[in-house]
C-alpha positions in Angstrom: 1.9 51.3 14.9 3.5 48.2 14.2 2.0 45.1 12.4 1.9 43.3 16.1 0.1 46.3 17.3 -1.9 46.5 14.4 -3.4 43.1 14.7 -3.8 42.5 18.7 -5.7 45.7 18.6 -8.0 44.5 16.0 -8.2 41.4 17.8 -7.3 39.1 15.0 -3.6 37.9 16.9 -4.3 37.0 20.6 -1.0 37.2 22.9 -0.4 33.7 22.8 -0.3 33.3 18.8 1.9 36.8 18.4 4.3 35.5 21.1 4.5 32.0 18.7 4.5 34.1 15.6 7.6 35.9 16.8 9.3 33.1 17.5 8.5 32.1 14.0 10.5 35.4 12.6 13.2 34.7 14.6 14.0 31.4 14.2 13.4 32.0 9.8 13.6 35.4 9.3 10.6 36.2 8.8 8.4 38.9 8.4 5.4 39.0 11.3 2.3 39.3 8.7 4.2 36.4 6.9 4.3 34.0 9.7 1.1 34.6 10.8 -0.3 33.4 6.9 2.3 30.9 7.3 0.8 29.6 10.5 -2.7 29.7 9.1 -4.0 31.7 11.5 -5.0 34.3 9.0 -5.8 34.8 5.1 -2.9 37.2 3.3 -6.5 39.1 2.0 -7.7 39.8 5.5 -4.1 41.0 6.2 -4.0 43.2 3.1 -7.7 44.5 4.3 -6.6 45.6 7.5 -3.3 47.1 5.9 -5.6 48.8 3.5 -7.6 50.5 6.6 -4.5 51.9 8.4 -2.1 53.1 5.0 -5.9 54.2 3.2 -4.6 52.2 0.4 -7.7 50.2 -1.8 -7.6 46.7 -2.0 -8.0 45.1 -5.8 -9.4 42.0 -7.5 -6.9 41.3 -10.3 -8.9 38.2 -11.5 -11.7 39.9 -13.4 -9.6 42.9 -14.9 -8.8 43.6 -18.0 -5.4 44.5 -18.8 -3.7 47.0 -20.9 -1.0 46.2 -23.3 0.6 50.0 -23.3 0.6 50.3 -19.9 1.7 46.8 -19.3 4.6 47.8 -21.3 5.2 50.6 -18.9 7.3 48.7 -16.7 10.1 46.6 -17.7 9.7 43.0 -17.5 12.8 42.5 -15.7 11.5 45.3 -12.9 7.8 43.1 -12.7 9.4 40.1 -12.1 12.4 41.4 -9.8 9.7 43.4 -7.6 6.6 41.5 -8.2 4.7 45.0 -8.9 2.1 45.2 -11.7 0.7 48.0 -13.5 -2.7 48.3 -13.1 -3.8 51.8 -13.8 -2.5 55.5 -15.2 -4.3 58.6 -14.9 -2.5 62.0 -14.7 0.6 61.3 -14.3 0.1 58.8 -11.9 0.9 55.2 -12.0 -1.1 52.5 -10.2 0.7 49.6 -8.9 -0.4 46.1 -7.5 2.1 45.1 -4.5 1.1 42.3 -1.9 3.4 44.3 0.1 2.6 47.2 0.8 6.2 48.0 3.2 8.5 47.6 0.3 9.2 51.7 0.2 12.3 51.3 -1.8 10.3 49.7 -4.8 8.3 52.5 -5.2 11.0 55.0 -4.7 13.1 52.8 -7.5 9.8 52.8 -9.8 9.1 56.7 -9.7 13.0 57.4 -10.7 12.4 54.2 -13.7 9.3 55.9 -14.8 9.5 59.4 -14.1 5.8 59.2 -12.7 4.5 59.3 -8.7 3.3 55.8 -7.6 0.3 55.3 -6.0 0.2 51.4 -4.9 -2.8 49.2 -4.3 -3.3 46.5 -2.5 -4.1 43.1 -4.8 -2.5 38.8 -2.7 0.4 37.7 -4.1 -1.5 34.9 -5.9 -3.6 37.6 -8.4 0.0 39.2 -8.8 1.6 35.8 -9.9 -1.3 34.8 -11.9 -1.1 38.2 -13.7 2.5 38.0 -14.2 2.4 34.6 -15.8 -0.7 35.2 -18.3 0.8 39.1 -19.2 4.8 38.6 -19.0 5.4 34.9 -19.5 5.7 31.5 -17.6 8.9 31.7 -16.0 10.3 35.1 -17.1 12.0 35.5 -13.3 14.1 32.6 -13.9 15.0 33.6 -17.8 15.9 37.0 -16.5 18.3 35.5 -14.4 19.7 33.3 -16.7 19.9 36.3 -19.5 22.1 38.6 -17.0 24.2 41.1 -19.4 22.6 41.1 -22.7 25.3 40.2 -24.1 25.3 37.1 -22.4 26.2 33.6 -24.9 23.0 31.8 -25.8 22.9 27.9 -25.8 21.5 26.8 -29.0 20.2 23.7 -30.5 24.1 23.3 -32.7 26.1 23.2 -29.3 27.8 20.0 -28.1 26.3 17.9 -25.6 29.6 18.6 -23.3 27.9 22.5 -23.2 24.6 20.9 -23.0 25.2 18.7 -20.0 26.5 21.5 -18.2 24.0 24.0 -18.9 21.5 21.4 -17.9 22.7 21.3 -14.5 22.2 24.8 -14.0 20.2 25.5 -11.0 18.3 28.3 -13.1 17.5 25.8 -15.7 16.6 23.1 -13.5 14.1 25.7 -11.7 12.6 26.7 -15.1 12.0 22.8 -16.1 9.9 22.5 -12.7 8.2 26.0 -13.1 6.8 24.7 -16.4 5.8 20.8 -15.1 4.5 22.7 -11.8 2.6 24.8 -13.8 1.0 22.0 -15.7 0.3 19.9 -12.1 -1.5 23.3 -11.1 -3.3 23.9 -14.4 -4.8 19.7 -14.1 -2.5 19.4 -17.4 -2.6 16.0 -18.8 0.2 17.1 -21.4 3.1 19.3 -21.5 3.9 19.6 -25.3 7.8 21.7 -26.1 7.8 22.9 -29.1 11.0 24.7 -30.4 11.0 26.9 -34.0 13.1 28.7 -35.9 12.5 31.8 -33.9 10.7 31.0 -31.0 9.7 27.8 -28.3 5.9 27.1 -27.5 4.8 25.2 -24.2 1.4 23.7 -24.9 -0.2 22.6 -22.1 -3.5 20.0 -22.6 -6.1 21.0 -20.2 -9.7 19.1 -20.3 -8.6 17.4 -23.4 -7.6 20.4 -25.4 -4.1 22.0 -26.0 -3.4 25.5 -24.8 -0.8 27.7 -25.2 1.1 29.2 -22.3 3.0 32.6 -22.4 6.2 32.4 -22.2 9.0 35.1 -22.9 10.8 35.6 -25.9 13.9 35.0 -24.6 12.8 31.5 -23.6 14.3 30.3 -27.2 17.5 30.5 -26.2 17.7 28.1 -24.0 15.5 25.6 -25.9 18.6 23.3 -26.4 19.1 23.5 -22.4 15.9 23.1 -20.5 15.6 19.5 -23.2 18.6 18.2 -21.9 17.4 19.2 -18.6 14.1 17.0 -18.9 16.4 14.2 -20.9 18.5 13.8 -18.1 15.4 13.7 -15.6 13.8 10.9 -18.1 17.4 9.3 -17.8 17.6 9.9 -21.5 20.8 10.0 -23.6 21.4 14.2 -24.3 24.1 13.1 -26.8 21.9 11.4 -29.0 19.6 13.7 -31.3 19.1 12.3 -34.4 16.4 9.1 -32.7 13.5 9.1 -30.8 13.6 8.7 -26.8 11.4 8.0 -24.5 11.7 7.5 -20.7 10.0 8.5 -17.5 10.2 10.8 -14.2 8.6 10.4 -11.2 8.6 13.3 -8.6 6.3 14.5 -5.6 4.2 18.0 -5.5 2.5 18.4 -2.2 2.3 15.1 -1.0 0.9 13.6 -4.4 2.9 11.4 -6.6 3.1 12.4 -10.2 4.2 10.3 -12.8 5.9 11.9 -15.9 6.1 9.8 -19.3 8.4 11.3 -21.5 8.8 11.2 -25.6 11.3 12.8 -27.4 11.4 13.3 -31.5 13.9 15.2 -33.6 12.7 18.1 -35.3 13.7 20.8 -38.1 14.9 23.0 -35.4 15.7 20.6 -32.2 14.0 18.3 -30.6 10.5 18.3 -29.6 9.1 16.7 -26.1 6.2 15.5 -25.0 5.8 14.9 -21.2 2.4 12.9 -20.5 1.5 13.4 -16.8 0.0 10.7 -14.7 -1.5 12.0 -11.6 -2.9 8.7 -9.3 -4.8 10.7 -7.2 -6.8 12.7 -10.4 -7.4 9.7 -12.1 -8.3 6.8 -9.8 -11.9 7.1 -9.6 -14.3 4.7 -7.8 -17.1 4.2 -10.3 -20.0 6.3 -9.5 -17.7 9.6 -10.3 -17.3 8.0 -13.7 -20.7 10.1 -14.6 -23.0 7.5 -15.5 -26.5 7.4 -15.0 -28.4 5.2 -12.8 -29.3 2.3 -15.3 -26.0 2.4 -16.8 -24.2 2.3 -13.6 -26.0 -0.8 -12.3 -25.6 -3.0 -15.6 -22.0 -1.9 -15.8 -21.9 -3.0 -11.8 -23.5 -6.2 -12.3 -21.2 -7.1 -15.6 -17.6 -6.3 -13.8 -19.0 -8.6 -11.1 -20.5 -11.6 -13.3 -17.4 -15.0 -12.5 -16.2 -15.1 -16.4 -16.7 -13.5 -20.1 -15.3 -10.8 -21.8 -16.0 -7.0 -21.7 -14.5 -4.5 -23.9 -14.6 -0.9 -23.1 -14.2 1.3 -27.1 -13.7 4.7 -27.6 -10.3 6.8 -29.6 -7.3 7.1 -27.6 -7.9 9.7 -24.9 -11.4 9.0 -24.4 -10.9 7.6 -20.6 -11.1 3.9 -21.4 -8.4 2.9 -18.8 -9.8 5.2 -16.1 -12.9 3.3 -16.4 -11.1 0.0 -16.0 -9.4 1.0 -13.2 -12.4 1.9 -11.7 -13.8 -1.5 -12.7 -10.9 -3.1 -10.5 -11.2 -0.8 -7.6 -14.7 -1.5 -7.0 -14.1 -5.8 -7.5 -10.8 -5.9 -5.9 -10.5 -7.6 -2.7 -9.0 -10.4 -0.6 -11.1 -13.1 -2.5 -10.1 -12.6 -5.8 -6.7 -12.9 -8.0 -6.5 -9.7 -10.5 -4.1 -9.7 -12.4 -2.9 -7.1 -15.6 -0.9 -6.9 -18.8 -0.4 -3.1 -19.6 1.8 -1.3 -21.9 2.7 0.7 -19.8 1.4 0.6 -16.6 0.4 4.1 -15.8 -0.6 4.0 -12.1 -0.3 1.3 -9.4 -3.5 -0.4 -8.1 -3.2 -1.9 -4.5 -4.2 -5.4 -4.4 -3.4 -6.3 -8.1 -0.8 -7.4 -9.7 0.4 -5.6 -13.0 2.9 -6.7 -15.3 4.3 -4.5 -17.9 4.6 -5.5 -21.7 8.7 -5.0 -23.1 8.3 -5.6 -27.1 11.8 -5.1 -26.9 12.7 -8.3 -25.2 9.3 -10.3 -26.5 7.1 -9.7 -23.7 4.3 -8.9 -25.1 0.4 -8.5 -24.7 -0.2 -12.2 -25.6 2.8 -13.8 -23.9 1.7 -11.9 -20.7 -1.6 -12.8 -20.6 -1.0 -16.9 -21.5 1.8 -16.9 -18.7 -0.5 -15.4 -16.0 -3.3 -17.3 -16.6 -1.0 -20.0 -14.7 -1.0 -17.9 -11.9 -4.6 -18.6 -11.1 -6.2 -15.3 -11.3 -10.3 -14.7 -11.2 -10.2 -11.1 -12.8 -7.4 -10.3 -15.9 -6.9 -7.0 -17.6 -5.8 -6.2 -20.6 -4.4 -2.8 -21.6 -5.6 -3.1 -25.4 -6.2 -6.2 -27.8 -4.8 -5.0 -31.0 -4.5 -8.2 -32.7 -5.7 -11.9 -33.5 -3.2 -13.7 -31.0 -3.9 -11.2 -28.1 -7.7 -11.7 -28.7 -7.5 -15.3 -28.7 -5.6 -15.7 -25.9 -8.1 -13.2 -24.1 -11.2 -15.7 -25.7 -9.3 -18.7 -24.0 -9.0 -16.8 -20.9 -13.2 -16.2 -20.9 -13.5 -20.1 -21.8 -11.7 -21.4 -19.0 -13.4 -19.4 -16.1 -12.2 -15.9 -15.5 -13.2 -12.5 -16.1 -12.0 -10.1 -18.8 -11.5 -6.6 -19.2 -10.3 -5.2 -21.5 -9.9 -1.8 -24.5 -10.6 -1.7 -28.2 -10.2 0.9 -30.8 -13.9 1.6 -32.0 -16.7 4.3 -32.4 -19.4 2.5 -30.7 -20.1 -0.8 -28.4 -22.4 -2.3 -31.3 -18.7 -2.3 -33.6 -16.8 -4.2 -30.8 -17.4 -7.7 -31.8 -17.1 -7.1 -35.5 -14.1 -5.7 -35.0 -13.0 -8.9 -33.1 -14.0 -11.1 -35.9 -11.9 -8.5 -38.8 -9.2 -9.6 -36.3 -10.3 -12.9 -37.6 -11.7 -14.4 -34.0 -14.9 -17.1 -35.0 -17.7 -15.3 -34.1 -19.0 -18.3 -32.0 -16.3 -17.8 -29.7 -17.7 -14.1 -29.1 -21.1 -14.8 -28.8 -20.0 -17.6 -26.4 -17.7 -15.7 -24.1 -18.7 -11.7 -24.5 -20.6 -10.2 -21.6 -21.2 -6.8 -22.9 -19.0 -3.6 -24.4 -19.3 -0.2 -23.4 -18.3 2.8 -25.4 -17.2 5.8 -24.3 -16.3 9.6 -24.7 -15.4 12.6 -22.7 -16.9 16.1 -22.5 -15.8 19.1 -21.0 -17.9 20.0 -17.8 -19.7 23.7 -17.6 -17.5 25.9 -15.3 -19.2 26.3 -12.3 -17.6 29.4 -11.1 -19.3 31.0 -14.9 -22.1 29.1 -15.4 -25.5 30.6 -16.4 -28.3 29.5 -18.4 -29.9 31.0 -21.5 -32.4 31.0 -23.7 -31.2 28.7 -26.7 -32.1 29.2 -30.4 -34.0 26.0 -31.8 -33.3 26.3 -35.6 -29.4 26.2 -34.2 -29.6 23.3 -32.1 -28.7 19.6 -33.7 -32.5 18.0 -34.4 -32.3 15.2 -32.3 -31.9 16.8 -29.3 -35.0 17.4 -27.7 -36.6 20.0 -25.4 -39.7 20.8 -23.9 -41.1 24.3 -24.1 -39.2 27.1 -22.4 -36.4 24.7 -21.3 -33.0 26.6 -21.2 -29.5 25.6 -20.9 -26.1 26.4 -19.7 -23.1 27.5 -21.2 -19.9 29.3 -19.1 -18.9 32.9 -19.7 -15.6 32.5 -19.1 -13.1 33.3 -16.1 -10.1 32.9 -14.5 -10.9 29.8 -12.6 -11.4 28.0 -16.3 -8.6 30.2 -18.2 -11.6 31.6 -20.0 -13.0 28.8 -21.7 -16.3 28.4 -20.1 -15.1 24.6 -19.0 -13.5 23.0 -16.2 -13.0 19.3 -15.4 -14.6 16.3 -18.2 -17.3 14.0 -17.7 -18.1 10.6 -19.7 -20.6 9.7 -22.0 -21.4 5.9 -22.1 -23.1 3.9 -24.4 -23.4 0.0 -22.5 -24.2 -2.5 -24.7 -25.5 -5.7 -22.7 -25.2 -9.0 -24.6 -28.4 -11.0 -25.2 -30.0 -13.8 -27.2 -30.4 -11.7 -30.2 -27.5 -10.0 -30.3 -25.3 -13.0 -30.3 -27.5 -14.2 -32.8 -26.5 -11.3 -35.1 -22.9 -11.5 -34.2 -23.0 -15.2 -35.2 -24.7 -13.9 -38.6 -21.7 -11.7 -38.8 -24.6 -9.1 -39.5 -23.1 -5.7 -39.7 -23.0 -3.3 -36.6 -26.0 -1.2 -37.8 -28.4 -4.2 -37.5 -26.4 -5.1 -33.9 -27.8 -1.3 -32.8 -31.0 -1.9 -33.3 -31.8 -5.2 -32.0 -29.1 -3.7 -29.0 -31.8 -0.4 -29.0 -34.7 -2.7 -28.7 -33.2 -4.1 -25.6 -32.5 -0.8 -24.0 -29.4 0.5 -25.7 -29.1 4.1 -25.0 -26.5 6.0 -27.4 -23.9 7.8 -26.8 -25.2 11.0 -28.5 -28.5 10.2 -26.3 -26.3 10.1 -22.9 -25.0 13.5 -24.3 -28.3 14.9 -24.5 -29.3 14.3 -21.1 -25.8 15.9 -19.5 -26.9 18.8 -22.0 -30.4 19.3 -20.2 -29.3 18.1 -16.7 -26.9 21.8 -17.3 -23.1 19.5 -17.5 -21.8 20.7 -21.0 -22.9 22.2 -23.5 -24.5 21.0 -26.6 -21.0 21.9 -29.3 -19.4 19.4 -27.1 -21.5 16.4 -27.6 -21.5 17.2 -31.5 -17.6 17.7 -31.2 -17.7 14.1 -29.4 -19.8 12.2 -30.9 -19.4 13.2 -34.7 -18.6 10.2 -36.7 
């Protein structure tokens, strides 16, 4: 029977969709299974369950099996990724193949002459087979293979002259491999994309949930290190003839209807240049503020600071710790018709509707403090400010407070008890602070529990850190591991917060320029929760695991 047959018979094509579905093929060459996934009319695994009925072929799960190195090495690399077959079995003399297609007769015949062995296929979606491929054979080894040909084909090296480099950078196989590797990271939720080339080798180091993870890639990918870096310099509008200096630029492209923004630093190295690509995804990191993770009590105070008419408030925590996501947040949820915001960033990393954001340029003297005294003649209500890293940026941001509008802004510390100490290091009087700070809020992140491999267990007390408390027979949750978190028992981050509210007594210490352990425990009296004690509650309400809030919250 034919496929058409096949499916109206079952009932899952009704005469209507089949005559649409052929038109489909016609009009795009395609295949009538294809168009009917295509169309979305079915799943390719119900397809490959009905092909599996009629050709008594078994359908497979690739996502939970474990793979062989010997028999991946059965097949040639260039024949995996040429035919998009993987070996998935041998018994006997017999080879077991994964094929999404199970039509494609003259792959198997080619296989059983490679091998020498008969070919039994099974039936596994194209997706498993891809994700297999990339994990077992390396992250764009179709594309390499094509760019390899003959083996004797001339290598592009880190020596040649930028002349050979601009033109193999404009190499449609190289420009596919450079989005391969930034698709890979949009797909992966990457926040970095970290090149790395050796002597003998290139790594691609992908960030995912805050922690850097290296993706397979083929050996042969170090010979075209030179290349696919003058490929992402030219996207960054970077100079590929300069190597000796640090660049840094910026791409922007679309995936899917989502605008990603790529930020770009390159640094000479031993052997080539090395390149960072930060990637800034809007529509992952514009949260409204009750997916920031904080708890009820937190949420409100924090709500009722961003929406007081003037003062300061500082959000600390190390670089990466989600400082501006939270102030973007902050803005989202005040922003409106009835009020002026206004930002000085460096640089601005995503564009907020409604407010107006002005870039800092060191390079031609526009900088934090310049920005923020020449917008506060542009009447604004709400003013943020990217980071105050010194005393003329955190005066100007004290004058701001004084004369009547709100401040937000970020500040390198460990907790929100340091904040205003570290304002008057900077050498601001601490009267001014006590006078014009609201509150500070510090923050970290933690990677979530996996959902897809979550389970609970029965934890060993003498191992667990002493402060964290739990009631008899409590358990808690920890991820096995699986495909849908690359193993690692996490997926996705949440915050922990520690909100400081200003009071009578703590401006009193501040004023005494007491130091920030004495600030904590008048703060504690008044209902300071700390961070470590925000991490305790994601720990029993099953969100991460305990390592995480140690690994956060040490120091």
């Amino acid at each position: 029977m034919t496929i058409a047959e096949i499916l109206t018979r079952k009932g899952l094509l009704n005469a209507e969709q089949l005559a649409d579905a052929q038109s489909l093929t016609q009009a795009e060459g395609l295949r009538l299974d294809r168009a009917v996934v295509q169309k979305g009319w079915l799943t390719e695994r119900q397809l490959l369950d009905v092909f599996g009925e009629q050709l008594h072929l078994p359908v497979v799960d690739l996502e939970d099996r474990a793979f062989d190195g010997e028999l991946l090495r059965s097949l040639p690399a260039r024949v995996v990724y040429r035919q998009r077959l993987v070996p998935v079995g041998r018994v006997d003399g017999i080879l077991q193949v994964a094929t999404s297609d199970p039509f494609d007769l003259y792959a198997f015949d080619d296989l059983r002459l490679l091998t020498g062995l008969n070919i039994q296929p099974v039936l596994a979606t194209r997706e498993d087979i891809e994700k297999v491929i990339k994990t077992h054979y390396g992250l764009g080894g179709d594309t390499l293979d094509e760019m390899v040909g003959e083996d004797d084909a001339p290598a592009v090296t880190h020596e040649a002259g930028s002349e050979d480099l601009l033109e193999a950078a404009q190499e449609a196989s190289v420009i596919k491999l450079v989005n391969e590797i930034i698709l890979e990271a949009v797909k992966e939720r990457a926040s970095d994309i970290h090149v790395e080339p050796y002597e003998h080798h290139m790594a691609i180091r992908y960030r995912i949930d805050g922690v850097l993870q290296e993706a397979p890639v083929p050996p042969q990918m170090h010979r075209f290190a030179a290349a696919i870096i003058s490929r992402i310099k030219i996207l960054a509008n970077l100079n590929i003839a300069e190597r000796r200096i640090p660049q840094d630029g910026r791409i922007k492209f679309n995936v899917g209807g989502r605008q990603i923004d790529v930020r770009v630093s390159v640094i000479p190295m031993l052997f080539g240049e090395g390149v960072v690509m930060r990637l800034l995804d809007k529509a992952n990191v514009l949260f409204t503020l009750p997916q920031l993770g904080m708890d009820e009590r937190s949420f409100g105070l924090f709500k009722g600071l961003i929406d007081r008419p003037h003062g300061i408030f500082l959000v600390t925590g190390p670089t990466g710790a989600g400082k501006t996501t939270t102030l973007y947040a902050a803005l989202n949820a005040i922003v409106g018709p009835g009020l002026k915001v206004l930002t000085v960033e460096d640089p601005v990393e995503y564009n907020l509707t409604g407010v107006n954001q002005i870039p800092v340029n060191a390079a031609v003297g526009m900088t934090f403090e310049k920005g923020l005294r020449a917008i506060l003649r542009h009447d604004p209500d709400v003013v943020m400010i990217g980071e105050i890293r010194d005393l003329e940026t955190a005066s100007a941001a004290i004058q701001a407070a004084l004369t009547g509008h709100l401040v937000l802004s970020t500040l390198h510390t460990n907790d929100a008890a340091s904040a205003p100490m570290r304002l008057i290091d900077m050498g601001v009087e601490p009267f001014l602070i006590s006078s014009t700070m609201i509150g500070s809020m510090a923050q970290r992140l933690v990677r979530r529990i996996c959902s897809k491999c979550k389970t609970d267990y029965e934890p060993d007390r003498a191992h667990l850190p002493l402060d964290l408390v739990l009631a008899p027979g409590d358990k808690l949750w920890r991820g096995t591991g699986c495909p849908n978190c690359r193993n690692t028992g996490y997926r996705g981050r949440s915050g922990l917060y520690e909100l400081m509210v200003m009071s009578d007594a703590i401006s009193e210490k501040i004023i005494e320029r007491a130091p920030s352990y004495q600030i904590v425990a008048v703060a504690k009296q008044g209902g300071l929760r700390l961070l470590r004690e925000d991490g305790w509650d994601k720990v029993r309400a099953g969100l991460t695991t305990p390592d995480e809030v140690v690994l956060c919250t040490a120091g």
